[in-house]
DOFI-870920 format. One record per residue (C-alpha): residue in three letters; x, y, z. Coordinates in steps of 0.02 Angstrom, whole numbers, padded with zeros to 5 digits, always signed. Example, Ala and Ser with C-alpha at 12.3 -4.5 7.8 and 13.67 -1.06 7.14 Angstrom:
BEGIN
ALA+00615-00225+00390
SER+00684-00053+00357
//
This chain:
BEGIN
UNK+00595+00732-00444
UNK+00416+00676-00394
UNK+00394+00752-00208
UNK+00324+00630-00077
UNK+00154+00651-00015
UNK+00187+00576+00152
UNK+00326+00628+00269
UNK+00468+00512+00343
UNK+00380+00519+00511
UNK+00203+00473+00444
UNK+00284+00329+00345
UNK+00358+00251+00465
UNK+00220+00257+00579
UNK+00135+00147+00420
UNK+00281+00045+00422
UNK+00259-00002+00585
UNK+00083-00033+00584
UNK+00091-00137+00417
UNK+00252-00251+00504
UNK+00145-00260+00653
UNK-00009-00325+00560
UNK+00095-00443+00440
UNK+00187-00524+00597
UNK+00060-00532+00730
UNK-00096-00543+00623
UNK-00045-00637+00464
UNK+00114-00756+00470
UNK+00018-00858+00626
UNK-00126-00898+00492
UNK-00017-00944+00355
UNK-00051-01121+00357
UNK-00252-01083+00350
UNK-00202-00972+00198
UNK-00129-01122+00127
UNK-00256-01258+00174
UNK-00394-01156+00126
UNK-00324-01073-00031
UNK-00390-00915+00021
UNK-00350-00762+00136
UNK-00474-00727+00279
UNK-00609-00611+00256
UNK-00554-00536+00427
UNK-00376-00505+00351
UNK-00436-00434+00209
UNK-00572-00306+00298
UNK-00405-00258+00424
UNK-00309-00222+00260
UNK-00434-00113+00200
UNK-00461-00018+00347
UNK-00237-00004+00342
UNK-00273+00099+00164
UNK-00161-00051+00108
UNK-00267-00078-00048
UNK-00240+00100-00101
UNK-00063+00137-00025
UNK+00015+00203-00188
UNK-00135+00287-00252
UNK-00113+00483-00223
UNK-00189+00564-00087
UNK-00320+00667-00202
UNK-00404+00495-00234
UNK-00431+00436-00077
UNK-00233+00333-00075
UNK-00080+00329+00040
UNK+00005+00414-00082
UNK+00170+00334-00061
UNK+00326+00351-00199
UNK+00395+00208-00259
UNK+00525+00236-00110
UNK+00401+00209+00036
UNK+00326+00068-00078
UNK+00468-00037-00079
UNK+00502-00026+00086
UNK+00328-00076+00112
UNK+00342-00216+00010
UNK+00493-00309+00104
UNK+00353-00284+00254
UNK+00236-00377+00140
UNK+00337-00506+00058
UNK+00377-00568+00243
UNK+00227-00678+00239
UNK+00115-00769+00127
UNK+00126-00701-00068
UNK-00073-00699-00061
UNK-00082-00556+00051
UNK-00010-00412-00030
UNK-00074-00516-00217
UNK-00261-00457-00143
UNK-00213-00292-00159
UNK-00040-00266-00255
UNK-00135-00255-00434
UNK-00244-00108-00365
UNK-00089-00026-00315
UNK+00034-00086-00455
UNK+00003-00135-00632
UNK-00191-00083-00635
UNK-00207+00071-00550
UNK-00055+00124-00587
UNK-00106+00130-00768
UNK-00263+00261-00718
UNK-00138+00379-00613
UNK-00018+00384-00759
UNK-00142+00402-00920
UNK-00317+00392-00876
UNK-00424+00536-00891
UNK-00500+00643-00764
UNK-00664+00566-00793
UNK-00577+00413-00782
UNK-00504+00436-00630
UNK-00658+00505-00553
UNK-00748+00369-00596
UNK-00632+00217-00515
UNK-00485+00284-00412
UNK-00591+00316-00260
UNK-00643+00120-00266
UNK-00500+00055-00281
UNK-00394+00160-00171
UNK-00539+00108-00031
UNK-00529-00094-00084
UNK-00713-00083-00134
UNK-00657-00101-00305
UNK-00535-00235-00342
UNK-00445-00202-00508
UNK-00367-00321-00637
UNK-00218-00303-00752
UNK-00280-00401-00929
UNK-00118-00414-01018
UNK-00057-00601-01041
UNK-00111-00698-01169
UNK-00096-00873-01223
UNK+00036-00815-01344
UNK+00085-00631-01271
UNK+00156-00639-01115
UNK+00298-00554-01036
UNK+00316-00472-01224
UNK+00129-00383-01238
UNK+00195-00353-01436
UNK+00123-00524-01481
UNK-00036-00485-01422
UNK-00207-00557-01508
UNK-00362-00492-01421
UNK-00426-00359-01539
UNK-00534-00196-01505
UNK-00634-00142-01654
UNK-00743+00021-01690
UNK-00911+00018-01704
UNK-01004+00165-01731
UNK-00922+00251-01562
UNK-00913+00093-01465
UNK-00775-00033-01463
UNK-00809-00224-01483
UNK-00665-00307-01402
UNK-00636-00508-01442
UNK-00498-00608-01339
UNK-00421-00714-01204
UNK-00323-00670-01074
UNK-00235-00815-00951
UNK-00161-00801-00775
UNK-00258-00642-00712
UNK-00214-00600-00547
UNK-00374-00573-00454
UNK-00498-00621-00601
UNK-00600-00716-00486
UNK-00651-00560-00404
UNK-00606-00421-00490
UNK-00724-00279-00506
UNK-00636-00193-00673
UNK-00516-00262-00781
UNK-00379-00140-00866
UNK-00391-00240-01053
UNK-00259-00212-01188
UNK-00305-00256-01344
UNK-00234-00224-01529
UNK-00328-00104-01604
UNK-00237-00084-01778
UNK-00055-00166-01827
UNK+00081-00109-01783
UNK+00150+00042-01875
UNK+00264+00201-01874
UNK+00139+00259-01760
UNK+00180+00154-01598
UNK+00108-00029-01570
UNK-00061-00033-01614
UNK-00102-00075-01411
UNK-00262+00012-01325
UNK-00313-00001-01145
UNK-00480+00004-01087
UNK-00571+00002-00945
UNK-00698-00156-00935
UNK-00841-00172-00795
UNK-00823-00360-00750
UNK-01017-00374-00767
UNK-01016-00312-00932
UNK-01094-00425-01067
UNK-00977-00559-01155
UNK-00839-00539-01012
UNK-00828-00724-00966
UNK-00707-00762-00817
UNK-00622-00940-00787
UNK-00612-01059-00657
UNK-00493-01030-00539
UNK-00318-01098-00583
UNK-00216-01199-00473
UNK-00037-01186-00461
UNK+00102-01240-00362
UNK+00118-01111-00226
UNK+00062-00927-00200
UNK-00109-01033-00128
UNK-00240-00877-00097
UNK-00175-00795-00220
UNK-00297-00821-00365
UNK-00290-00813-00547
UNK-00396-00858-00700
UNK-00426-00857-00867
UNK-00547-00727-00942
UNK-00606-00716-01096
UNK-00692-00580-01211
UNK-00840-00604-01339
UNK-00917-00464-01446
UNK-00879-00354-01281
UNK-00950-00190-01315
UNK-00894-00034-01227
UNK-00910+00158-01245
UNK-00771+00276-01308
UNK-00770+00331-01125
UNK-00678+00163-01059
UNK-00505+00185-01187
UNK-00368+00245-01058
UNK-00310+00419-01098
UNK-00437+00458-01243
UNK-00317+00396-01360
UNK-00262+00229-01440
UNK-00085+00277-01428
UNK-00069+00274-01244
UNK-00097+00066-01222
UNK+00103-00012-01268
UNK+00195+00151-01173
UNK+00056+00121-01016
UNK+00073-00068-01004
UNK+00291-00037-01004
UNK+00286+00094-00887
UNK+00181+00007-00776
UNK+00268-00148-00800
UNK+00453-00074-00752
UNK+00357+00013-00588
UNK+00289-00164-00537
UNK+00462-00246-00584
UNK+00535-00145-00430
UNK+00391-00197-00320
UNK+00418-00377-00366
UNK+00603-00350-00308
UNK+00569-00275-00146
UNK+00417-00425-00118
UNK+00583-00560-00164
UNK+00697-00473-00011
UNK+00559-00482+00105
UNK+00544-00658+00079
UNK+00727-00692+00064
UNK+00767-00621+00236
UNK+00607-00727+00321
UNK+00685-00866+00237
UNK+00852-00843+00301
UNK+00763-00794+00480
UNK+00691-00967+00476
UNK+00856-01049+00417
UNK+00963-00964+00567
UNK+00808-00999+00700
UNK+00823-01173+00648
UNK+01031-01179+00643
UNK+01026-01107+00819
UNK+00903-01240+00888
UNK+00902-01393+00799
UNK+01049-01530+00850
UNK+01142-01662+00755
UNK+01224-01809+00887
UNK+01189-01657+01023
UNK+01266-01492+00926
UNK+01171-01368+00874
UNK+01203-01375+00669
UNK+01247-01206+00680
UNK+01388-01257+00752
UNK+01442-01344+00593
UNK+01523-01242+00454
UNK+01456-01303+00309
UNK+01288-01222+00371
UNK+01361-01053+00433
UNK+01427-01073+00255
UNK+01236-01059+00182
UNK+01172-00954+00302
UNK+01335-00822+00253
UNK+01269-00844+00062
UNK+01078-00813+00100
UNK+01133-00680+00217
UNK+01236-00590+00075
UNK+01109-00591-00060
UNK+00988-00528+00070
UNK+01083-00383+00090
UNK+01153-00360-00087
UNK+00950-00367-00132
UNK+00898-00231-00011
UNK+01041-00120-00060
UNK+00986-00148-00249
UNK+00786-00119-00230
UNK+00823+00073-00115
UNK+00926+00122-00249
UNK+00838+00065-00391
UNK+00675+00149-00322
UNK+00764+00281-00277
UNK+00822+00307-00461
UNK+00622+00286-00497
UNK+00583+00431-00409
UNK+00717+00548-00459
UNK+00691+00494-00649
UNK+00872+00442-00677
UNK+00845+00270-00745
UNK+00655+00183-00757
UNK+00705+00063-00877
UNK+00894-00028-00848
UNK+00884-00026-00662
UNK+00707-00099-00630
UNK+00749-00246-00752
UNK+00926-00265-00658
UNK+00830-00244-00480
UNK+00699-00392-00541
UNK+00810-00508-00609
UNK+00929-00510-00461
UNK+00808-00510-00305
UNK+00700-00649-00377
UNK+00857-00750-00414
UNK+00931-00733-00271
UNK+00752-00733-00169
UNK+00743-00923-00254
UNK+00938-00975-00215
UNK+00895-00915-00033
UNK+00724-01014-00014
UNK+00831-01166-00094
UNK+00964-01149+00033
UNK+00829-01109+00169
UNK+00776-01295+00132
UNK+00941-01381+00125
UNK+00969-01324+00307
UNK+00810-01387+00370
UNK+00846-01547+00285
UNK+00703-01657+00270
UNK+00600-01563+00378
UNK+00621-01425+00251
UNK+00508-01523+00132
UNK+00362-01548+00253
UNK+00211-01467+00193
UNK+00184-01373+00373
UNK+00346-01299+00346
UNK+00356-01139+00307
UNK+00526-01131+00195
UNK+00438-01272+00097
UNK+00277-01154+00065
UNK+00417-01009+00033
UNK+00522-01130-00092
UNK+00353-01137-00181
UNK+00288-00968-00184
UNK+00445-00906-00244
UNK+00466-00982-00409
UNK+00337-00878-00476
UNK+00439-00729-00435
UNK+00555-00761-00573
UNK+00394-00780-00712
UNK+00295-00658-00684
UNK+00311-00459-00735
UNK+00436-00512-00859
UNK+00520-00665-00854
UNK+00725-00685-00784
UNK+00754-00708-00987
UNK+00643-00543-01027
UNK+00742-00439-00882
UNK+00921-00504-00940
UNK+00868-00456-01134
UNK+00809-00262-01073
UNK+00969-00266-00986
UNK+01084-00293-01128
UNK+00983-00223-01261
UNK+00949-00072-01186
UNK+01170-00047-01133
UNK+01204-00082-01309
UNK+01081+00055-01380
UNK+01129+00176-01255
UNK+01324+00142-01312
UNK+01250+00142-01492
UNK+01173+00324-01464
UNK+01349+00408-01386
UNK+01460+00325-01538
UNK+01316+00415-01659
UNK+01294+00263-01734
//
């Protein structure tokens, strides 16, 4: 069991401060988030100074050093307001740095860590492809040898933070796949190295301040030094454990908007009247405030022992899937209900269940799509059930 580095008292003094900060600070200046597609330089310098942009990087780097406990809990904090927020800083913490704590090499570590534990570096995960997505097996962009170098050659689409990332964490193929494992590297790319080419910003329908991009990668040369772990092998095992870590994240971020979309729902229930009652009064709404109350819970529940599970080492594979699947489901039933009880005022743009309805959808796409999730599930029961029978 991996030992927290941060006691129950000191969290929850972070807890506080970070559900301060997200209430008072942030959810009054959602709307300039949205309007301006971008979150506030002010926000961003007050989440630095937090340690949010390093809050699951261990202590010896400069982090937080939270467990994937504290970080969940975190994370409903987070997922209370706009998705761009904890996007500036959740691939520094998740996917991309998470990949140097597991299997980078001192050096390595050395090297970035500090950065982006601080915010001063702002660190990309460059996984999905055109045709490689939430499977990374398909993957195209190739990393060839060249007389100690690598040359890597590919695109990479939807990048979270491409627009101003600092390094991205690039897998590439770097032989087929054989006996040996998948054939996937990671490497560590300098965004101002030569041939690293990124996008124009994409625009999607919600998650606004949250950017993404393409990038692309021509005749990119880099030194030995930048592959993850010294070793080819590492890429495919990095990218799934990293993966399953974020999926639990991603579940935690889906209750934390669930229950501010239910807190809207009931604020309005209470308040607004229909031929002077309250439409709280009426059943049919208790009815979908029960529902979105009930996968609230059930979510919660899910994510503190799925995390907790994490951290003990009982189950990183089944129960992250299961966790992901079911909080972003049920995060996108409650936004849809969240809506329906507003009414048509639950489809004005200055409504905030109508940004949520949005921002929510890509909760179910990204770190492994509903469909991926529900396959991990099933395959991985049947080979465990497989593996007792002998066969």
């Amino acid at each position: 069991m991996t030992t927290a580095e941060v006691s129950d008292d000191d969290f929850q003094e972070i807890l506080a401060q970070t559900r301060h900060f997200v209430r008072t600070a942030v959810v009054p200046r959602e709307q300039e988030i949205m309007a301006d597609d971008r979150v506030p330089d002010d926000l961003r310098e007050q989440a630095k100074k937090m340690g949010l942009f390093g809050y699951a990087i261990p202590q010896e780097w400069g982090g937080l050093g939270l467990n994937l406990a504290q970080d969940v809990e975190l994370a409903m904090e987070l997922g209370y307001t706009s998705l761009a927020l904890r996007s500036m800083f959740g691939t520094n913490n998740g996917i991309a740095g998470q990949v140097l704590v597991g299997y980078g090499t001192d050096e390595q570590k050395s090297a970035w860590l500090e950065g982006i534990a601080s915010g001063d570096v702002v660190a990309s995960f460059a996984l999905t492809e055109p045709g490689a997505g939430s499977n990374p097996s398909g993957l195209r962009t190739k990393a060839v040898r060249d007389a100690g170098n690598w040359i890597i050659d590919g695109q990479k689409r939807f990048i979270t933070n491409a627009p101003n990332a600092d390094l991205f964490v690039v897998f590439a193929r770097s032989r087929p796949a054989d006996t040996k494992g998948a054939g996937i590297a990671v490497f560590l790319v300098p965004a101002d190295t030569p041939g690293v080419e990124v996008g124009a910003k994409d625009r999607k329908m919600g998650q606004e301040g949250a950017w993404t991009a393409d990038v692309n990668f021509t005749d990119v040369r880099v030194p030995d030094s930048a592959l993850v772990g010294g070793t080819e092998d590492v890429g495919y095992r990095a990218a799934m454990t990293s993966l399953a870590r974020g999926r639990v994240h991603i579940a935690a971020l889906a209750v934390g908007t669930a229950q501010r979309a239910l807190d809207e729902s009931v604020a309005y229930a209470a308040t607004a009247t229909q031929g002077g009652t309250a439409i709280g009064d009426f059943q049919l709404v208790q009815a979908m405030l029960a529902d979105q109350q009930t996968g609230v819970l059930a979510g919660r529940a899910l994510v503190r022992d799925t995390a907790r599970k994490w951290v003990t080492g009982d189950d990183r594979r089944i129960a992250p899937s299961a966790a992901k699947l079911f909080c972003t489901e049920m995060a996108g039933n409650v936004a849809d209900l969240a809506v329906q009880v507003h009414g048509g005022s639950g489809y004005m743009r200055e409504v905030a269940v109508e940004r949520i309805y949005r921002d929510v959808r890509l909760l179910r796409l990204y770190e492994g799509t509903s469909e991926i999730q529900r396959l991990i599930i099933g395959g991985g029961l049947v080979k465990a059930a497989k593996s007792e029978s002998g066969r």
